[in-house]
C-alpha positions in Angstrom: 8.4 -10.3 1.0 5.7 -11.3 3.2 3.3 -9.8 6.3 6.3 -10.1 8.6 9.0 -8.5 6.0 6.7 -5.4 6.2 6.6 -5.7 9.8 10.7 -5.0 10.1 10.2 -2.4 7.4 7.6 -0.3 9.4 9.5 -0.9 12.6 12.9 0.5 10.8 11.0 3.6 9.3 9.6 4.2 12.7 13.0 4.7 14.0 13.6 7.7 11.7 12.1 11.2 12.1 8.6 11.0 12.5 6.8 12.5 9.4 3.1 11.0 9.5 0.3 13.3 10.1 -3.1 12.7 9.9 -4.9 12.8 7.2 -8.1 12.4 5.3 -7.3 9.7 3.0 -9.9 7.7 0.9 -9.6 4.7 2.7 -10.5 1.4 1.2 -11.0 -1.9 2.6 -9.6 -0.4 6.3 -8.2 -2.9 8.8 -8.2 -5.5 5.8 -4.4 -5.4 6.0 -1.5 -6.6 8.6 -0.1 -3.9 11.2 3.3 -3.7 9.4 1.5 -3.0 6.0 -0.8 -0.1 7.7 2.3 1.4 9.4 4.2 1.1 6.3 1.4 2.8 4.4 1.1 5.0 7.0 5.1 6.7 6.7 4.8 6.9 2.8 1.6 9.1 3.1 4.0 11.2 5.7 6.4 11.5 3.0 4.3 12.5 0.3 3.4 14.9 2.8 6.8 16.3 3.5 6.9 16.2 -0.7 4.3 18.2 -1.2 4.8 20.8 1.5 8.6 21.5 0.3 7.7 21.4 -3.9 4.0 22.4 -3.6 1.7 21.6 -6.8 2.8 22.6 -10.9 5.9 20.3 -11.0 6.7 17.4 -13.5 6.0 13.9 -12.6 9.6 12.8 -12.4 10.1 15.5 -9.5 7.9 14.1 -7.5 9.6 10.6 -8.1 12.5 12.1 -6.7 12.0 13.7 -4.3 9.9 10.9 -2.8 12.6 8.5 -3.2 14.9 10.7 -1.1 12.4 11.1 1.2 11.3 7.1 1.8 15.0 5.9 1.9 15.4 8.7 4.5 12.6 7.1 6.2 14.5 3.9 6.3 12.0 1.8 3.9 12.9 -0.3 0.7 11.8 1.4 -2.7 12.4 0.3 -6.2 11.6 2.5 -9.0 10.3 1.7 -12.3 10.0 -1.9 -11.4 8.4 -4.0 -14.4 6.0 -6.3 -14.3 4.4 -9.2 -16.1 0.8 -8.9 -17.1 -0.8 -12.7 -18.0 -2.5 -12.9 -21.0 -4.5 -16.2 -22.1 -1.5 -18.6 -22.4 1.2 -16.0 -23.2 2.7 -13.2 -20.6 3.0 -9.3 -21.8 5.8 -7.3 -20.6 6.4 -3.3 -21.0 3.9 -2.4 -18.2 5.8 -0.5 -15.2 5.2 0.4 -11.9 6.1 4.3 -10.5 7.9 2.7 -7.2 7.4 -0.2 -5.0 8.0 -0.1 -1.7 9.0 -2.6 1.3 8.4 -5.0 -2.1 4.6 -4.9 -1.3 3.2 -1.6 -1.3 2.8 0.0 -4.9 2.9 3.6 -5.2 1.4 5.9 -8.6 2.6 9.3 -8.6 0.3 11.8 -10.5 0.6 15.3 -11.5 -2.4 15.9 -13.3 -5.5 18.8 -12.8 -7.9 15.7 -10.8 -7.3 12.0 -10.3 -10.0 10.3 -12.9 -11.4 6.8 -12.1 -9.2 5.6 -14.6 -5.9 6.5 -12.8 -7.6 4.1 -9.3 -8.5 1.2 -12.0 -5.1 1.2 -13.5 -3.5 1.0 -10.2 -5.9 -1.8 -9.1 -5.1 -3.5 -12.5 -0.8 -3.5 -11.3 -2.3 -4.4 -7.9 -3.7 -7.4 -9.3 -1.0 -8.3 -11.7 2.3 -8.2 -9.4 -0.4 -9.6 -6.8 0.5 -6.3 -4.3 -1.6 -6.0 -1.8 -2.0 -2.5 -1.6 -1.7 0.5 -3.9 -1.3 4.2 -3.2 -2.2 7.1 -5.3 -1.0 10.6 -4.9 -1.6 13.4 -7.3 0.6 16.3 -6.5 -0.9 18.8 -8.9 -3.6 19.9 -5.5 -3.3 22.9 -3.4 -4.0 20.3 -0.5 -2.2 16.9 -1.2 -5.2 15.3 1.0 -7.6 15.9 -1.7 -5.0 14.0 -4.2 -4.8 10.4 -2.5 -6.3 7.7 -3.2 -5.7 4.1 -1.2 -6.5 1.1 -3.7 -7.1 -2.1 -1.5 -6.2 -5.3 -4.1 -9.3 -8.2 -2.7 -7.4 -10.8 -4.6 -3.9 -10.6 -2.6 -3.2 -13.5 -0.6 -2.0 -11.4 1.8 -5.3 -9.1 1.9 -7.3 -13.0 1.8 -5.1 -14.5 4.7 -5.9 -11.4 6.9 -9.5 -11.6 6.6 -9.5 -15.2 7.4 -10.9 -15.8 10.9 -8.5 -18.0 12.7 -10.6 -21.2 13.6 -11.4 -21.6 16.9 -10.7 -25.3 17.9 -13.8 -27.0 19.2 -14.4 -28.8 22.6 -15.9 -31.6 22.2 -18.6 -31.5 25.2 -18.1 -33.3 28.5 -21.1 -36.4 28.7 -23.6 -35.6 30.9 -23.2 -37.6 34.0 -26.5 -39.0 35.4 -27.1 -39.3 39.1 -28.2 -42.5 40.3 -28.1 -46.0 40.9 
């Protein structure tokens, strides 16, 4: 799915109850990413919200998986659970390696239930990021009084998608009119 693919996901989700608060979120790389990608991002923080206010912290990781299944495909958005990838390795490719969900096919999402998120939980996300080529990873750990003290947003440099974005769109030149000299 590309850029415009997330566009007609975010514009489906926005159709359904509106769930999105704001939030202080550790942003990374802001604006780096298409509208339909931030909007999209955007209604899966509002349902981890809605996950977190209804289960509160203490729960099993599975759980949370649930419920925020139910609650994106009540949004209206595309999620895939335990969707394997392929990690490249020298001239052979390694298999095994899973992702928690995967949502509108280009937004990855790590559920967490643990006492803090350790750097180790961002740089495995960045490493599926960079593997499946996602552009954008999000991180929640639900095992937080406050579930905006337990996300994380993991920006993936490498994507195409990210790399297109950033791309200035070049300005065609004019060439410049001769001058014209007065005279004889």
């Amino acid at each position: 799915m590309n850029a415009e693919g997330a566009e007609e996901n975010a514009k489906d989700a926005k159709g359904s109850k509106e769930r999105t608060r704001s939030v202080s979120v550790e942003l990374v790389g802001k604006n780096d990413l298409p509208r339909g990608i931030e909007v999209m991002s955007h209604h899966i923080i509002g349902c981890a919200m809605e996950v977190h206010t209804h289960l509160g912290p203490g729960l099993l990781e599975r759980l949370y998986e649930d419920a925020m299944e139910y609650e994106l495909r009540r949004a209206g958005l595309r999620v895939e659970r335990q969707v394997e990838i392929t990690v490249p390795y020298k001239d052979t490719i390694l298999r095994g390696q899973r992702l928690d969900m995967l949502v509108g096919r280009l937004i990855v999402v790590e559920l967490k239930s643990v006492a803090q998120i350790a750097d180790v939980h961002k740089a495995q996300l960045l490493s599926y990021l960079r593997a499946g080529g996602f552009p954008l990873g999000l991180l929640f750990n639900f095992n937080v009084a406050s579930l905006r003290h337990g996300m994380r947003r993991v920006l993936n440099e490498r994507s195409t998608i990210v790399q297109d974005h950033r791309s200035p769109v070049p300005t065609p030149s004019i060439p410049s009119r001769p001058s014209r000299s007065r005279g004889g």
